[in-house]
C-alpha positions as CSV (number, residue, x, y, z in Angstrom):
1,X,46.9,-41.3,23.8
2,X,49.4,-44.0,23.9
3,X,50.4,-46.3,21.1
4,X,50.1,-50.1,21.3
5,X,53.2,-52.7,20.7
6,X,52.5,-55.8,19.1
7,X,53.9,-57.3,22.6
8,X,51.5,-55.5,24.4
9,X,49.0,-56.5,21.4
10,X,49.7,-60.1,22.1
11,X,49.6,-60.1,25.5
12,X,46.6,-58.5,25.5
13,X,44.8,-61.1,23.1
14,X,46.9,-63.7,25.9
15,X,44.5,-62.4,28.7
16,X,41.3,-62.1,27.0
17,X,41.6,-65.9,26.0
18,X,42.7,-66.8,29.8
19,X,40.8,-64.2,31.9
20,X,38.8,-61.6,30.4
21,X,37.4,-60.4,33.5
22,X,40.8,-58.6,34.5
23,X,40.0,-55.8,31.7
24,X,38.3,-52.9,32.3
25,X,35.9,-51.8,29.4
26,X,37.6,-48.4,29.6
27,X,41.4,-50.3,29.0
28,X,40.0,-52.0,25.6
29,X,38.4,-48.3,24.7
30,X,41.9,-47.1,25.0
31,X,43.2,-49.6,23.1
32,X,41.4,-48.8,20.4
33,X,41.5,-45.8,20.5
34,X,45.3,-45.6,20.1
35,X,44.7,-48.0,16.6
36,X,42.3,-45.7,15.2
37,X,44.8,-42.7,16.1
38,X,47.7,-45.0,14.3
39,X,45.5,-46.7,11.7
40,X,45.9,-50.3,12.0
41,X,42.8,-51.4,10.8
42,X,43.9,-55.2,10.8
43,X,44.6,-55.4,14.9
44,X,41.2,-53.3,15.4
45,X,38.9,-55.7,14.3
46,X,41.0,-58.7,15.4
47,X,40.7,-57.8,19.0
48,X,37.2,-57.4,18.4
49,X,37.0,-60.8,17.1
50,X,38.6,-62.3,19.5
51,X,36.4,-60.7,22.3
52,X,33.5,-62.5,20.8
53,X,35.7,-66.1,20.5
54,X,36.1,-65.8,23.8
55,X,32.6,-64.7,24.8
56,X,34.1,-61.4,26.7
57,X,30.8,-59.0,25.4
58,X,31.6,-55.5,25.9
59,X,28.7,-53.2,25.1
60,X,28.1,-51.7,21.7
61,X,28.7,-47.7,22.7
62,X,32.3,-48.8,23.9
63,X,33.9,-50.0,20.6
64,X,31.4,-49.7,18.0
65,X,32.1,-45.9,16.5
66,X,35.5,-46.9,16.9
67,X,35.2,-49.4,14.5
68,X,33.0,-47.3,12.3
69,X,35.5,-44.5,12.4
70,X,38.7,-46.4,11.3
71,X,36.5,-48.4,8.0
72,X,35.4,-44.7,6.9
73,X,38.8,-43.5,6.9
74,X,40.0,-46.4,5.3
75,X,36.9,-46.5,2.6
76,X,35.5,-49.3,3.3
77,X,33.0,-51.1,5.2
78,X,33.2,-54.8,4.3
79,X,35.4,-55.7,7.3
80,X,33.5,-54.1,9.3
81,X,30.0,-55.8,8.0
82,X,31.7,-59.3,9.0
83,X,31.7,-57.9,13.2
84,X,28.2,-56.2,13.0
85,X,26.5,-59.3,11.9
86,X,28.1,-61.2,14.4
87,X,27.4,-58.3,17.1
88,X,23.5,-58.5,15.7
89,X,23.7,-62.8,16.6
90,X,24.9,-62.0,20.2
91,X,22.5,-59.2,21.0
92,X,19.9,-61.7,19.6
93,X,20.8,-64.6,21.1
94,X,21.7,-63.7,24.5
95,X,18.9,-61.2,24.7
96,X,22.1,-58.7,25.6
97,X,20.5,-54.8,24.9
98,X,23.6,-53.1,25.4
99,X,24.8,-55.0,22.5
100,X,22.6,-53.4,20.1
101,X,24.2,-51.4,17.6
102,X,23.3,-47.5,17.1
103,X,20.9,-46.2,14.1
104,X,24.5,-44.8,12.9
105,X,26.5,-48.2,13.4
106,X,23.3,-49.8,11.3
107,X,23.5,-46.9,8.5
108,X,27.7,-47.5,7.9
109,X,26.8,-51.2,8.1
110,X,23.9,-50.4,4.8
111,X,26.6,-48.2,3.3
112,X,29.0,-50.9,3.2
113,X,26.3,-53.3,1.7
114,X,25.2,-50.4,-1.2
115,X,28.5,-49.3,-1.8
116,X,31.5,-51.9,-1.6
117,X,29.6,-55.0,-2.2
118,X,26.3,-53.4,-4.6
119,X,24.5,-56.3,-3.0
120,X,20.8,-55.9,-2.6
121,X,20.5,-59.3,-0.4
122,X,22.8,-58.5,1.6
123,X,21.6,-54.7,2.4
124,X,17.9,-56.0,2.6
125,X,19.1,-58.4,5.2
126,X,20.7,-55.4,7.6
127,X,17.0,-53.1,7.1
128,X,15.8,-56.6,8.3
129,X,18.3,-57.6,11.5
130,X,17.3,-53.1,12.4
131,X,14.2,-54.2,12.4
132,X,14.5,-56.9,14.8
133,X,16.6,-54.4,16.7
134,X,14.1,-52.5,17.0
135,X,16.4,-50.0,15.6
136,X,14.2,-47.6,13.6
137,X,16.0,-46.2,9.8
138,X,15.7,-42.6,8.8
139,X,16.4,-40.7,5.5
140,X,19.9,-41.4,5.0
141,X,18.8,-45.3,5.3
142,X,16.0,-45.2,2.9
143,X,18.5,-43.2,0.7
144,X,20.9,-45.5,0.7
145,X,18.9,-48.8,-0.4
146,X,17.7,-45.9,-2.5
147,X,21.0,-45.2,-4.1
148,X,21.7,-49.2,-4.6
149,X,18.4,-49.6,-6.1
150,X,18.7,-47.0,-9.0
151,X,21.9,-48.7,-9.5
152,X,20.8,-52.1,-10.0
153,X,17.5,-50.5,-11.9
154,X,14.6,-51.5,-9.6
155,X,12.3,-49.2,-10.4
156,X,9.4,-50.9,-8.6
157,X,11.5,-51.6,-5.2
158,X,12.2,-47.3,-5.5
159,X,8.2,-46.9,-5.6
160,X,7.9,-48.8,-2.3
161,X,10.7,-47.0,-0.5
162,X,8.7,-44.1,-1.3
163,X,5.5,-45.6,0.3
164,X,7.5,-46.8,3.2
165,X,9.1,-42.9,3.9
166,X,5.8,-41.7,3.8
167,X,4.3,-44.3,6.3
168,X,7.6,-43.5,8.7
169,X,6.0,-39.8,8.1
170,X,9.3,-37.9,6.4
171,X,8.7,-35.3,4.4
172,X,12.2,-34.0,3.7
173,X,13.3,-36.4,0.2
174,X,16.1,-34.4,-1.0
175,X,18.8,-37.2,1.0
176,X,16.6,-39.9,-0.8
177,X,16.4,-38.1,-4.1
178,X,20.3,-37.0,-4.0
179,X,21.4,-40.7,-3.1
180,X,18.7,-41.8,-6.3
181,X,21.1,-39.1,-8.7
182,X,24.0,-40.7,-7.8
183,X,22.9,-44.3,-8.3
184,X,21.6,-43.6,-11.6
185,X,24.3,-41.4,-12.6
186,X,26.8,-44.6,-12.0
187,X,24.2,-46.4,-13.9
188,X,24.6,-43.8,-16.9
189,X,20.6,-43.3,-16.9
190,X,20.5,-40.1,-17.9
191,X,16.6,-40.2,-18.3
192,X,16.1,-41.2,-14.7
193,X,18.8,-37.8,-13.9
194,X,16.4,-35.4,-15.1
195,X,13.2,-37.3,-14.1
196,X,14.1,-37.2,-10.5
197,X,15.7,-33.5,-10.5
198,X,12.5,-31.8,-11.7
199,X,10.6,-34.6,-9.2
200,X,12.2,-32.3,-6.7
201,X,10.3,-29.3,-8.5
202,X,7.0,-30.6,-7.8
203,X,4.4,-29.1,-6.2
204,X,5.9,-25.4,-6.6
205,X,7.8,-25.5,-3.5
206,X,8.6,-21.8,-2.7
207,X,12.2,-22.2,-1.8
208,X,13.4,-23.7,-5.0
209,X,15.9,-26.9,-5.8
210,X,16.7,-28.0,-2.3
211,X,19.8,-30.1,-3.6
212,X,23.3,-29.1,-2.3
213,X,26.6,-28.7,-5.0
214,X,27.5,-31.9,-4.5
215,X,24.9,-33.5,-6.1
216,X,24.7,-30.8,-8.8
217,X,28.3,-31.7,-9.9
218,X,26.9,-35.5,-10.0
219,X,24.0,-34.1,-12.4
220,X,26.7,-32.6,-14.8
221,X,29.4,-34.9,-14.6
222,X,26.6,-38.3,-15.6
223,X,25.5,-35.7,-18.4
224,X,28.7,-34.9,-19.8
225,X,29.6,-38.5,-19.5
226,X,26.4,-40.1,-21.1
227,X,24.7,-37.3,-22.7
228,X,25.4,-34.3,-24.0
229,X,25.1,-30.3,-23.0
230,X,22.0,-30.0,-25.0
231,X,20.5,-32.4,-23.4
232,X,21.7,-30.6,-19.7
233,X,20.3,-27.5,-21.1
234,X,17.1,-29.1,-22.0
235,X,16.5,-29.8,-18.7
236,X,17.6,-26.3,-17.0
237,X,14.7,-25.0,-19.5
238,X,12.5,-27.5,-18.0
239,X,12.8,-26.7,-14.3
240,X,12.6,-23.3,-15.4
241,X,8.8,-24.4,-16.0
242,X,8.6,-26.1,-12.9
243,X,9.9,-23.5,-10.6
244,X,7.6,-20.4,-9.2
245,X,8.1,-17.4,-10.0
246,X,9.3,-16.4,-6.3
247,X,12.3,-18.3,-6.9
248,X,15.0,-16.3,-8.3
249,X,18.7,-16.4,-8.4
250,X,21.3,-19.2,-6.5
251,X,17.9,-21.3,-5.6
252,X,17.0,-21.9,-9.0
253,X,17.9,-25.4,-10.5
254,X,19.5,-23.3,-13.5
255,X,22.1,-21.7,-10.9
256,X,23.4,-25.2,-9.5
257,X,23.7,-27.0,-13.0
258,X,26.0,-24.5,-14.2
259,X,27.8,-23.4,-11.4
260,X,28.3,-27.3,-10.7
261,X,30.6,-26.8,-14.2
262,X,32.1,-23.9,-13.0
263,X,33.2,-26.1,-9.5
264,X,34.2,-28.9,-11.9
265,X,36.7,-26.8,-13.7
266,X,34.6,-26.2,-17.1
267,X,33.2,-22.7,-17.7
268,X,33.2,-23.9,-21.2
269,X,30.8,-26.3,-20.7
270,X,28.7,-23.2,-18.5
271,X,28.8,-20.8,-22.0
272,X,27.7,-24.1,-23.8
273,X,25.0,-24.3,-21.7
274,X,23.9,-20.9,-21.9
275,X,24.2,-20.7,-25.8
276,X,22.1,-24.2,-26.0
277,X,18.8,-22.7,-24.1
278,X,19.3,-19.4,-26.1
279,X,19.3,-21.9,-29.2
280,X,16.1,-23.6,-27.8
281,X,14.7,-20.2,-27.8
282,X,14.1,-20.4,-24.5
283,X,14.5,-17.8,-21.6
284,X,18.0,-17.5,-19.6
285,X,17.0,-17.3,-16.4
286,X,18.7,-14.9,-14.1
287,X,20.3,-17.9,-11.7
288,X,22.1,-19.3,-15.0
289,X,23.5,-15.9,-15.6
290,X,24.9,-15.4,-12.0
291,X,27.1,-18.4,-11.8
292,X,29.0,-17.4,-14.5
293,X,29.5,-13.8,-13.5
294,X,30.5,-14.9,-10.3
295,X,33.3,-17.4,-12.2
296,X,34.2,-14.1,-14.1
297,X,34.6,-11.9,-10.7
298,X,36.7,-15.1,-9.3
299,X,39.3,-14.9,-12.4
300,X,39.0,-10.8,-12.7
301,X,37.6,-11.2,-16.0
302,X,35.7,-8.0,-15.5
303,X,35.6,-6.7,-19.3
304,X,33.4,-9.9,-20.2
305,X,31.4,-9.2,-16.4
306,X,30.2,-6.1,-17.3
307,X,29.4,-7.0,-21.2
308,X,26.9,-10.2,-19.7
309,X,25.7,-7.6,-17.2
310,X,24.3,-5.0,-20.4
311,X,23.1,-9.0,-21.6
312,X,21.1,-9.2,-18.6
313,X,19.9,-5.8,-18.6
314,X,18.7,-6.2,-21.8
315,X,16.6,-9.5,-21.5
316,X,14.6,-7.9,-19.1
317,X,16.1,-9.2,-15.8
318,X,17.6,-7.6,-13.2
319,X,20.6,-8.1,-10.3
320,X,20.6,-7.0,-7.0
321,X,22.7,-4.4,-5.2
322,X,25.0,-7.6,-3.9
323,X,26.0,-8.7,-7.5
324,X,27.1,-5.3,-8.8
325,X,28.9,-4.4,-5.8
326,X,30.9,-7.2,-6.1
327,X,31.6,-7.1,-9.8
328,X,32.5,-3.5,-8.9
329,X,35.0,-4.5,-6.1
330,X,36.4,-7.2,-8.6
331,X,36.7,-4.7,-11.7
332,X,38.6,-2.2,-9.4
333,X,40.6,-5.2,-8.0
334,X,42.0,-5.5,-11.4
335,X,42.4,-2.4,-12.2
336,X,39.9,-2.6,-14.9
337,X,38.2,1.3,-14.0
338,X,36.2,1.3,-17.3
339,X,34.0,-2.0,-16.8
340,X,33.8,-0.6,-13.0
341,X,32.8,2.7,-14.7
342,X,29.9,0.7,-17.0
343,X,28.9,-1.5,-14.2
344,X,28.1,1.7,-12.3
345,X,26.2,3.2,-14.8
346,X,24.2,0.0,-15.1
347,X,23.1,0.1,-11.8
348,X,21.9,3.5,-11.8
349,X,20.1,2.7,-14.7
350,X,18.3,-0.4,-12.9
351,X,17.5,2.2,-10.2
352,X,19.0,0.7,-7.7
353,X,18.6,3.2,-4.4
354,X,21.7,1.6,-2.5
355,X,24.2,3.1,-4.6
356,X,26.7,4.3,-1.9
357,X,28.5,0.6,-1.1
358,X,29.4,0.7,-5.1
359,X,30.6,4.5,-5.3
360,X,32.9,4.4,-2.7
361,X,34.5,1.5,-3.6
362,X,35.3,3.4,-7.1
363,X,36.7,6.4,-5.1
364,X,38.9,4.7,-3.2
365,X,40.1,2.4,-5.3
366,X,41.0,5.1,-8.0
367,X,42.5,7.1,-5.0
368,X,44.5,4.1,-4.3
369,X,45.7,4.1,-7.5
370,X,46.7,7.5,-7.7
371,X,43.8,8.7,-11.0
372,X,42.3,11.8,-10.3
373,X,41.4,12.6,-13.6
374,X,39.1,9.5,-13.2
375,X,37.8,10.4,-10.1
376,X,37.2,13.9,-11.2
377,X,35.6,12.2,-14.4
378,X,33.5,9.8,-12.5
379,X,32.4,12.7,-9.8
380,X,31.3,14.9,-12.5
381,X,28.9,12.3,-13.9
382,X,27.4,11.2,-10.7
383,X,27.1,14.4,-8.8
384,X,23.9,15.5,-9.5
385,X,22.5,11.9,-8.9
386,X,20.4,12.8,-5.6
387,X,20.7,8.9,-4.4
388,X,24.9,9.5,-4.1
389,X,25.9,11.8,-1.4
390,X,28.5,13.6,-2.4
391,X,30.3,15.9,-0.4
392,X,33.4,18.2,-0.1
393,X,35.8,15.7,0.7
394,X,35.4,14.2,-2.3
395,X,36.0,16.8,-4.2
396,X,39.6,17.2,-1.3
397,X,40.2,13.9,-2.0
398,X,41.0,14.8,-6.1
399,X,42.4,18.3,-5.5
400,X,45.0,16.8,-3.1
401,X,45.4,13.8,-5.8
402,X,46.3,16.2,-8.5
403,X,48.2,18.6,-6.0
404,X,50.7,15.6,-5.3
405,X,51.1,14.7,-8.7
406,X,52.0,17.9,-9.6
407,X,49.0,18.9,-11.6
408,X,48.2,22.2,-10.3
409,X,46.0,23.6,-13.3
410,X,44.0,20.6,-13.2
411,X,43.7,21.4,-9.3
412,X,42.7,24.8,-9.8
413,X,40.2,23.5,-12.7
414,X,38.7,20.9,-9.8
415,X,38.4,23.6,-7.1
416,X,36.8,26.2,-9.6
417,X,34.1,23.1,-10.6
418,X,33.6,22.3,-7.3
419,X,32.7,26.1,-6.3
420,X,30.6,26.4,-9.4
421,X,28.2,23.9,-8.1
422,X,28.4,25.0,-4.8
423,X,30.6,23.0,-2.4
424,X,31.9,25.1,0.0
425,X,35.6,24.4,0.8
426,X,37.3,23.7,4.1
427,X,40.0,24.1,5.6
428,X,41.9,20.9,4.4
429,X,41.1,22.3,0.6
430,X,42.7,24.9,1.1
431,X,45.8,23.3,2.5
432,X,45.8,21.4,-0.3
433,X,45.8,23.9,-2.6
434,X,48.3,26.1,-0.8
435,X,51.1,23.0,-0.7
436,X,50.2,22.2,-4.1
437,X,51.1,26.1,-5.2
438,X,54.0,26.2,-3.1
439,X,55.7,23.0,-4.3
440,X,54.9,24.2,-7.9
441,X,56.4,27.9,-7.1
442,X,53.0,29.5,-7.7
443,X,52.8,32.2,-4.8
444,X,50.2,34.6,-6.7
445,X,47.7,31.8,-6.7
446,X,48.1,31.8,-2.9
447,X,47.4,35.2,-2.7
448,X,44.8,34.7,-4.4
449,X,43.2,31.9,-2.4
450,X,44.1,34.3,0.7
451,X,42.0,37.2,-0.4
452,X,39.1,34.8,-0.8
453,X,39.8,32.9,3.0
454,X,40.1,36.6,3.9
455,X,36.5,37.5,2.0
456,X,34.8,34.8,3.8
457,X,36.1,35.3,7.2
458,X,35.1,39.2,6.7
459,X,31.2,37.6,5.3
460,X,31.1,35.8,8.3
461,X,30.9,32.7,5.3
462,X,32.4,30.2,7.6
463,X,29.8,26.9,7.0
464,X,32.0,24.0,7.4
465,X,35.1,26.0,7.5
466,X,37.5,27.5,10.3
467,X,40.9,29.5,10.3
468,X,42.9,27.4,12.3
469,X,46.5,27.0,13.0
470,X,47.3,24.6,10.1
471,X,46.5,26.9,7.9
472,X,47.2,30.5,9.2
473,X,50.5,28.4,9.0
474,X,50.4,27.4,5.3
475,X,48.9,30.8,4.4
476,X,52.3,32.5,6.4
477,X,54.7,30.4,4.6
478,X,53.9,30.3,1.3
479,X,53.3,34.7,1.5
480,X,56.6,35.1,3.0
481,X,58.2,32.8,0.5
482,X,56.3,34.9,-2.3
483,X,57.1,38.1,-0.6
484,X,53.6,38.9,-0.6
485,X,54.4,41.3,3.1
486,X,51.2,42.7,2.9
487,X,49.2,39.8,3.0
488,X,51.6,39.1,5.7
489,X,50.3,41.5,7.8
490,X,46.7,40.8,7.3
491,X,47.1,37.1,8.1
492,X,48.8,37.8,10.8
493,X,46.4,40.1,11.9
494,X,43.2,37.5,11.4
495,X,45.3,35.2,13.7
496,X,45.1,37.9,16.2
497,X,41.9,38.4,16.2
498,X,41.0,34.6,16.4
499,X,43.4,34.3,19.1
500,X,45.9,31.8,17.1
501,X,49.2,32.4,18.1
502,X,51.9,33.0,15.4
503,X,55.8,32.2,16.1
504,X,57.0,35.1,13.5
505,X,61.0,33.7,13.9
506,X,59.8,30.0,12.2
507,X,58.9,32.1,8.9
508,X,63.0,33.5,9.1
509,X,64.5,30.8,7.3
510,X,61.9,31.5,4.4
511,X,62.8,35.0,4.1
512,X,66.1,34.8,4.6
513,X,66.0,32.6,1.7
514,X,64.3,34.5,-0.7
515,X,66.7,38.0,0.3
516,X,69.7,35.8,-0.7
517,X,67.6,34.7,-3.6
518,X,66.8,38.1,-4.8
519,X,70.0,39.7,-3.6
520,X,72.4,37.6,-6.4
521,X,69.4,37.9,-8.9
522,X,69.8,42.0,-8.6
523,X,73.5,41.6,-8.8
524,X,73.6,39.7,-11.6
525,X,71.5,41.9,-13.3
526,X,73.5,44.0,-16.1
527,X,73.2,48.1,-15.4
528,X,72.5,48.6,-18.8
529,X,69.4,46.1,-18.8
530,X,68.3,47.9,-15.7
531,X,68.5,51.4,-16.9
532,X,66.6,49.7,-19.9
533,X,64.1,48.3,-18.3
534,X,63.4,51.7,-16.7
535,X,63.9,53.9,-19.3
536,X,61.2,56.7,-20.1
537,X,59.4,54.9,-16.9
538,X,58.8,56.6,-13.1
539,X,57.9,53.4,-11.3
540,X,60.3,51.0,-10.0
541,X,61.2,47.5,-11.0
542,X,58.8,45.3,-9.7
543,X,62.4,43.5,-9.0
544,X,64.1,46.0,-7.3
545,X,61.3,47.1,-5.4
546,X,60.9,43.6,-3.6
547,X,64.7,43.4,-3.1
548,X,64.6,46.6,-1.4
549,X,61.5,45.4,0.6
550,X,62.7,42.2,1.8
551,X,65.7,44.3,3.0
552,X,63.7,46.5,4.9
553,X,61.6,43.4,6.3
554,X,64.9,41.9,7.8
555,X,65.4,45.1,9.6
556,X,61.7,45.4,11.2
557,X,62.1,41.7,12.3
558,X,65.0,43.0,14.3
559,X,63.4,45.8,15.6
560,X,59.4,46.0,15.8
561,X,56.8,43.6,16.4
562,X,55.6,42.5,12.5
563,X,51.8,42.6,13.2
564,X,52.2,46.8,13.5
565,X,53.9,47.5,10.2
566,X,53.3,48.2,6.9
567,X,55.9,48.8,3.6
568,X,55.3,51.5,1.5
569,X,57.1,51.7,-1.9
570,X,57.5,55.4,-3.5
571,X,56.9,55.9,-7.0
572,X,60.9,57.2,-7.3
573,X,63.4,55.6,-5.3
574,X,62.8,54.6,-1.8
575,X,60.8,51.8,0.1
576,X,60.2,53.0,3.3
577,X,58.4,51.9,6.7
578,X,55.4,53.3,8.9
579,X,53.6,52.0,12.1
580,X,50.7,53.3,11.3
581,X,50.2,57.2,10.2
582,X,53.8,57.5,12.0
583,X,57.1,56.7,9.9
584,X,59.1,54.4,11.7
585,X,62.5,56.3,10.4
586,X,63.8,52.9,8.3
587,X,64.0,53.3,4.8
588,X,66.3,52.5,2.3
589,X,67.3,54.1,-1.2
590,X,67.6,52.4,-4.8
């Protein structure tokens, strides 16, 4: 697209007056083109002008949206009324067909007339130069001499447009009736408003209020401006009347009014409304209801959500799996778990089958936001609800919450619930568990959770379970770190038998750890306490005894394969070795 000089503009306007038969209609389509890209309404229509001076007719389709174009983006039509009538007078005159304007070109024209100028005579003269045309109107045209009518109050001219859109056979009046709102609402007829919103009622039409948010804000803002909310609230209550029973929620008349404030900026004037019709005594329907919670789930204002929501529930009236999913997602957006928490429980109680959209939006977001307490909370309230599917890994998902935030009894309390009511655990519980334990230093309850892996693997209990490598892993680490040796030995030996290989020299570093460990805690140890501690006993230290045996573990890494040996502790004063019923000759004295 190129731009046009005024040079080139003149000498342009130069050849059309001197030889207009050197221009192609495609060079004058470009040329306008380029001053509706650079908005110079002025030029546009004076090389139009001039093409009809000098009696240079180029046909309708080549310049006319052109022209139509550049007046709608400047917002206004009345320049370009002037070059339609005179279009009109050529294609009538000179019997020239290609002249003929476009049902749209005819339409801006009648906007123009209804809208810049309010003239009725002038409109009524374009419906009559279309009909000359031959150019046949459609809604939007009987709207808009519909729109200019209610303005200027003729009541009786409205009737016959009526009559007129019936004998043209349309059946669709919501652009007639929309256009009618607006004129009246400039006219500050309030009357007329409601009269021609619950017209659109009539007849019990199955798919509600056909009339789109634009005209809805027009509704409110002509009330608010010449009436009052009562009055706006008088009329919900009466298309309430008017509207089947069938027609529930955002197609009600109810929904649009006040979600038209909501659009407008006013939730005020919404609660007004609201408060009015309970004031009338009158029944909130459910669409008036929904606008406003969806305003609340829009500004996370979830507490006063789920407080409208118990409202609701309480009148009698219900909301669908949609509405509570999203005034779930909202609540847990903002952090707000206890109206997510109420909302949930208000859903269950509507009986609601879909109720797994809504739960695992809970569970996540409290996961995100690291609350198992809550999520073990929540899961102990819903578990025994047969329409949630509840599994073990939601039970992993808050034992490995608690287990990184440290909160190992309230692990161990989750994973003791969660067997009680029979949820098997898997392998990633376990791991879990066994990290949590480690990092907290708690190697008996390892131990423990071995011998009951080691139970089930021995029951053949192994339903959605399976010793794998991960965790023959964990189990090895955390044993050797405890010094548990015998357990040692019998995980290593499960590994063998399920054909998991174990790389003994990674667990080193552990239990070279622990000796040094143990080694300075039995030096430091005062004689005297030690003789003590022993005093009037035959048993060992518990201390000593696994100083002595990590010693004698260091030496049978050196020398023996581990899987093949056992430690056996005396009841005096030696901790000794055996591969089986044969002593290995490694021992060492206390």
């Amino acid at each position: 697209m190129f731009t046009i000089s005024k040079g080139v503009l003149l000498r342009l306007f130069f050849l059309i007056e001197k030889n207009p038969n050197l221009l192609e209609f495609d060079s004058v389509k470009r040329v306008l083109s380029s001053m509706v890209v650079a908005n110079t309404v002025a030029p546009a229509f004076a090389l139009v002008k001039c093409m009809f001076k000098n009696r240079f007719f180029v046909p309708f389709d080549v310049w006319g949206s052109l022209l139509v174009e550049i007046s709608r983006k400047n917002g206004s039509f009345v320049g370009y009324l002037g070059v339609f009538h005179e279009n009109c007078r050529v294609a009538i005159d000179e019997k020239l067909d290609y002249m003929i304007p476009d049902l749209d070109a005819c339409n801006s024209a009648l906007e123009g007339c209804c809208f810049d100028l309010e003239s009725v005579e002038d409109a009524e003269r374009v419906i009559e130069l279309m009909s000359v045309l031959g150019v046949r109107p459609d809604e939007l045209s009987f709207g808009l001499l519909g729109y200019l009518y209610a303005l200027k109050g003729l009541e009786g001219k409205i009737s016959e447009l009526e009559g007129l859109m019936g004998g043209f056979g349309f059946t669709d009046r919501v652009v007639f009736l929309s256009n009618l709102i607006r004129g009246y609402v400039k006219a500050g007829n309030v009357e007329s408003i409601s009269k021609t919103v619950l017209q659109c009622l009539e007849g019990g039409d199955e798919d509600g209020s056909k009339f789109g948010e634009e005209t809805y804000c027009e509704v409110v803002k002509g009330f608010l401006k010449h009436g009052s909310v009562k009055d706006l609230a008088a009329l919900v209550v009466e298309a309430q009347m008017l509207e089947p029973e069938s027609v529930v929620g955002e197609r009600t008349t109810g929904f649009g009014i006040v979600n038209a404030c909501i659009v407008l900026g006013m939730l005020d004037k919404a609660h007004s409304i609201l408060d009015e019709m309970k004031a009338l005594g009158a029944a909130v329907g459910l669409g008036v209801y929904l606008s406003i919670l969806k305003a609340y789930c829009k500004e996370h204002r979830t507490a006063e959500a789920a407080q409208m929501v118990a409202e609701i529930n309480c009148s009698g009236l219900h909301l669908d799996v949609s509405c509570y999913d999203s005034l779930i997602e909202a609540a847990m957006s903002s952090q707000d778990f206890q109206s997510a928490f109420s909302l949930f429980r208000d859903m269950r109680d509507a009986r609601l089958s879909e109720l797994k959209g809504s739960y695992l939006t809970i569970m996540t977001g409290l996961t995100e936001n690291n609350r198992p307490e809550l999520m073990a909370a929540f899961l102990d309230e819903v578990v025994e609800d047969p329409r949630i599917e509840v599994g073990t890994h939601d039970w992993n998902s808050i034992i490995h919450a608690f287990c990184k935030a440290g909160r190992i009894e309230d692990a161990s309390r989750t994973f003791r619930r969660m067997a009680f009511l029979h949820f098997r655990p898997n392998g990633q519980t376990y791991l879990s568990l066994i990290n949590g334990y480690v990092a907290a230093g708690k190697y008996f309850n390892v131990l423990m959770l071995w011998n009951e892996v080691k139970r089930r693997a021995s029951t053949g209990d192994s339903v959605g379970f399976k010793l794998d490598h991960s965790l023959i892993d964990a189990f090895l680490y955390a044993l050797v770190k405890g010094g548990f040796f015998d357990a040692v030995m019998q995980v290593v030996e499960s590994s063998r038998e399920s054909k998991i290989f174990v790389d003994k020299w990674r667990y080193k570093q552990a239990f070279m750890e622990n000796h040094k460990k143990l080694k300075m805690v039995a030096r430091c140890q005062p004689p005297c306490q030690d003789r003590r501690m022993n005093e009037g006993k035959d048993t060992l230290s518990p201390l000593r005894i696994f100083t002595f045996s990590l010693l004698l573990f260091r030496n049978l890494m050196r020398h023996t394969q581990l899987s093949q040996v056992h430690i056996n502790v005396s009841s005096t004063t030696e901790v000794s070795a055996s591969k089986g019923n044969e002593p290995l000759g490694l021992s060492i004295s206390i």
